[in-house]
N, C-alpha and C positions, 0 to 999 in steps of 0.2 A: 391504212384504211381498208375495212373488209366491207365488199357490198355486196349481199345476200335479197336475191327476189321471192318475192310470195306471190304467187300466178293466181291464187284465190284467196279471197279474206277466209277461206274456209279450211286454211293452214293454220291457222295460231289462234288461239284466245286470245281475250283482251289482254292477260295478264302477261304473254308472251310478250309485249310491245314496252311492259314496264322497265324506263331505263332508259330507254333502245334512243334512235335518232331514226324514225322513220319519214317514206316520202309516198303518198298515197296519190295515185293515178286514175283516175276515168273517164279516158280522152273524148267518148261519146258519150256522155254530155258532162256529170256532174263537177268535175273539177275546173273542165272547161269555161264552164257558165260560171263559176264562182268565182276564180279569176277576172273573168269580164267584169260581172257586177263590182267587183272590190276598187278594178282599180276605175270603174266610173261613177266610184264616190260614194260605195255602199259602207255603211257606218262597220258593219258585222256581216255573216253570212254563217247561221246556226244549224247545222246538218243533225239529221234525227235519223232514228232506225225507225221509227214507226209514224205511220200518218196522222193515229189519230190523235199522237205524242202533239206533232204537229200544231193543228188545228186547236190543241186544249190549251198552247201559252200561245198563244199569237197575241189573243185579249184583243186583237182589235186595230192594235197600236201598229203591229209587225207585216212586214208586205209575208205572205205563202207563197210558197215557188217549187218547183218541183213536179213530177210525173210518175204515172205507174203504168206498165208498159206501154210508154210513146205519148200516153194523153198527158194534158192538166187534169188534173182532179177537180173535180166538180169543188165547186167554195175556195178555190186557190186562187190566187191572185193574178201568177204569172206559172207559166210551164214552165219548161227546162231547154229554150231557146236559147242563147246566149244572145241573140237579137234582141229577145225580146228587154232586156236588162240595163237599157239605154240610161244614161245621166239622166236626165228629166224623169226617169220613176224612179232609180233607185239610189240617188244621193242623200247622203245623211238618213238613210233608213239599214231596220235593221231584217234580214232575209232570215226565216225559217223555210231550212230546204231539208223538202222528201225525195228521196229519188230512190228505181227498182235497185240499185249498186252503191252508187257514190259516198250516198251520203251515208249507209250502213257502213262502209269500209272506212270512213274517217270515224264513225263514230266507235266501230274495233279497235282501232289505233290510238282512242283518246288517251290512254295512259303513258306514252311516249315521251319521253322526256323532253324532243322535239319532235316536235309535229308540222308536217308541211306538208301544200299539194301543188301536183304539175299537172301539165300537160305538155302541148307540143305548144303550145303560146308563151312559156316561160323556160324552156330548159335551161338557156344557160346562164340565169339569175338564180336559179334551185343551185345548179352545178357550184354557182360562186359560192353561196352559200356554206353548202354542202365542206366545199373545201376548206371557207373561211372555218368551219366548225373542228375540222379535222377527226368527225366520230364514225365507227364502224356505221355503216347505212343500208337499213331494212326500204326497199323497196316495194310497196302494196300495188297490187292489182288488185281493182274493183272486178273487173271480170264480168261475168255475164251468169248472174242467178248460181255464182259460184261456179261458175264455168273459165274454162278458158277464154281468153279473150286478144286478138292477134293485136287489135289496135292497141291496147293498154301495154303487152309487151313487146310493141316496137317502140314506145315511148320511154318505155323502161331500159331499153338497152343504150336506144339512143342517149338519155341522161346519161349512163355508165359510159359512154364512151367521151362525152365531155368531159367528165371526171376524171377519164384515164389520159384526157391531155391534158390534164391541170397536175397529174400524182401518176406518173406513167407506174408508181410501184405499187400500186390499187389491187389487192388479192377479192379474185373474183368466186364466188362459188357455183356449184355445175348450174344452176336456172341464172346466171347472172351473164355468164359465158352464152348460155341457150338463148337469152335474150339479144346479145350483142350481134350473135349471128343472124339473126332475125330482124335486128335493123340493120345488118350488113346489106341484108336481103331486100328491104323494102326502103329503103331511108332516100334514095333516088328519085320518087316520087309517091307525098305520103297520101294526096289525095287519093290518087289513084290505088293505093293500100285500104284507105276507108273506105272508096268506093265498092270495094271488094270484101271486103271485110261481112260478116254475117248478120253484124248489129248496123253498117254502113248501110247495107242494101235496104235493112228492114223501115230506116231513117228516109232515107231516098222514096218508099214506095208511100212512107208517112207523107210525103212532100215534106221534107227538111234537108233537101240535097243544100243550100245553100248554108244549112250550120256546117256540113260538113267542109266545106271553101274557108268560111272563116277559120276553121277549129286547125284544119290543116297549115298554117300561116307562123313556120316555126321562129322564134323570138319576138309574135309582134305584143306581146304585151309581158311587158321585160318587170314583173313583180313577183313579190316572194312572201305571198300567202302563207302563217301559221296560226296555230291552236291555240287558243288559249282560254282559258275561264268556258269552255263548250262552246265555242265557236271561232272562226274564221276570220283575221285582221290582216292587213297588211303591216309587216314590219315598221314601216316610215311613219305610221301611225302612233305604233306606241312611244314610238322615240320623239316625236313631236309632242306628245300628251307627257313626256316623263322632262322634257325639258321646260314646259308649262307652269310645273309645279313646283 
């Protein structure tokens, strides 16, 4: 298994992804919350590159969820809280989400032949995953407006390094090594990394210091989010819908 990181979606076209086995990261916020929402009974969670994409299929029926730097969007339903995303609104409904990163980086990746997303709430259900699949692994960072971004790759090494005690013979390449060492660095305490972090602070001075507590909280929501048909399911979903029929 070779696992190769992309520090910005603004490394590879969509077309670059075709084939691939990719794992797309946005630890503040959007993977994060999508995660949340899925495994508290969200039917779907449909990531868009554009808002007013957004807004034109909701039709009504679809909860909006999503932010553009830090707010809700005026007419959305829910922000980009993972709080905010509780059983009681978002069970059995289907999420169209906009967000400044997230959700453009999944929506880069759609061509993927497997598509999945982490954070630091699922690594090592990705990791199992990842392994059960046995495929070279594109690692995406959402980043920051195409920027680097510390939080997204210390979650990215951190997952490589699960990997590499599951397939200790895992060929890494030079941003995947970059990454490892980087959660060598901070993986001791990751709040305190967010806290620090550039996108962490600017969260904190939002008042949303307390996403950052939740989001910090490695394996407590042990699911394995993928793509499929332009949006977001948990796996045990469709295996439940496919034994159904």
């Amino acid at each position: 298994m070779k696992v190769h990181v992309l520090l910005s979606p603004l490394n590879a076209d969509e077309l670059y992804f075709s084939e691939k086995t990719t794992v797309v990261i946005d630890v503040l916020r959007a993977t994060s919350t999508a995660i949340v929402a899925l495994n508290n009974g969200a039917r779907e969670v449909i990531p868009v590159e554009k808002m007013e994409f957004a807004m034109r299929i909701s039709g009504g029926q679809n909860l909006l969820g999503g932010e553009r730097n830090l707010k809700k969007i005026e007419g959305f339903d829910l922000g980009n809280s993972p709080f905010e995303y509780t059983e009681e609104v978002v069970r059995g409904k289907s999420i169209i989400q906009f967000t400044t990163n997230g959700s453009k980086a999944v929506v880069r990746a759609k061509f993927s032949k497997n598509l999945f997303i982490a954070s630091f709430l699922n690594l090592s259900a990705i990791a199992e995953k990842l392994t059960e699949l046995g495929e070279d692994v594109q690692i995406l960072c959402a980043g920051s407006n195409g920027m680097f971004s510390l939080e997204d790759t210390v979650c990215a090494g951190m997952l490589i390094k699960k990997l590499s005690e599951k397939n200790p013979e895992i060929q890494l390449s030079d941003s995947s090594q970059a990454s490892v060492i980087l959660a060598d660095s901070f993986a001791a305490d990751i709040l305190k990394m967010l806290r620090e972090s550039e996108h962490g602070k600017e969260l904190i001075e939002a008042g949303f210091e307390e996403d950052l507590k939740l989001i910090s909280e490695i394996d407590s929501v042990p699911v394995v989010p993928y793509f499929d048909s332009d949006s977001l399911k948990l796996e045990t979903e469709e295996k439940g819908s496919g034994e159904e029929k």
